[in-house]
N, C-alpha and C positions, 0 to 999 in steps of 0.2 A: 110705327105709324108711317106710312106714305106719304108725304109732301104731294098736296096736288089731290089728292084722292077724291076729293069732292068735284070737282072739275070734269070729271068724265074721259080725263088724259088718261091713256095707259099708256106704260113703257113696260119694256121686257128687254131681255139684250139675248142677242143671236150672237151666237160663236158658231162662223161658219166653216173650221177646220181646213185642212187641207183642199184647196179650191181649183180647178182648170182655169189659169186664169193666166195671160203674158205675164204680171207682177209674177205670179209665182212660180215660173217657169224661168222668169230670169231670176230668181230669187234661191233655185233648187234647182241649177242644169241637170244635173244629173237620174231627177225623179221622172220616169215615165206617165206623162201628162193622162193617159188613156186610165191610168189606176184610178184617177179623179176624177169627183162627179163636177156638174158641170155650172155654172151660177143658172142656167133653166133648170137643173135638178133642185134646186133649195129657191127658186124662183114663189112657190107656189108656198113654203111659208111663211112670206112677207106680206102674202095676198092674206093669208088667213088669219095674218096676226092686225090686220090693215080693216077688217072684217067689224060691223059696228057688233055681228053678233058675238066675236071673240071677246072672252070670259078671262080668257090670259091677261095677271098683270103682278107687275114685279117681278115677273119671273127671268130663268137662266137657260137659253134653252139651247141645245147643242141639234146641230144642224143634221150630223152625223146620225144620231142617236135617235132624229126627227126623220131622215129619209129610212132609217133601217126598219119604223114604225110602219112608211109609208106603200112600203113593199110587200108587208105583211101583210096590210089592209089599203088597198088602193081607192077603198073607197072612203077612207076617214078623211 
C-alpha cells in the first residue's frame, strides 16, 4: 500500500543517469560531455510526469531508458 494514495499525490522517482551537466563534468574530467544527453533532453519527462493526466505512480523510472523510448516514438 502507498501512503498518501488517497490524496491524489503521485511520486515516481527519476534516475536521470549520466547527465551534461558542470557537476558532472567536474565530477568525470575525463568523460566527453558531447556522449551526454542534455537536462533539455530528459526536460520533457518531468513535464509529463508533472501532467494531471499522468497515470504514473510509484513508479522507478530510468531517464535513459525513457529518452531511448522517445526516439523511437517522438510522438509518445
Amino acid at each position: 500500500m502507498i501512503e498518501g494514495k488517497a490524496t491524489g499525490i503521485k511520486v515516481n522517482t527519476v534516475s536521470p543517469g549520466p547527465t551534461r551537466t558542470e557537476m558532472r563534468a567536474r565530477a568525470v574530467p575525463q568523460e566527453d560531455p558531447m556522449t551526454l544527453k542534455t537536462p533539455q533532453d530528459i526536460a520533457p519527462l518531468f513535464v509529463e510526469l508533472a501532467m494531471a493526466s499522468c497515470q504514473k505512480q510509484g513508479e522507478w523510472i530510468s531517464a535513459d531508458d525513457w529518452t531511448k523510448t522517445q526516439s523511437k516514438n517522438p510522438s509518445a
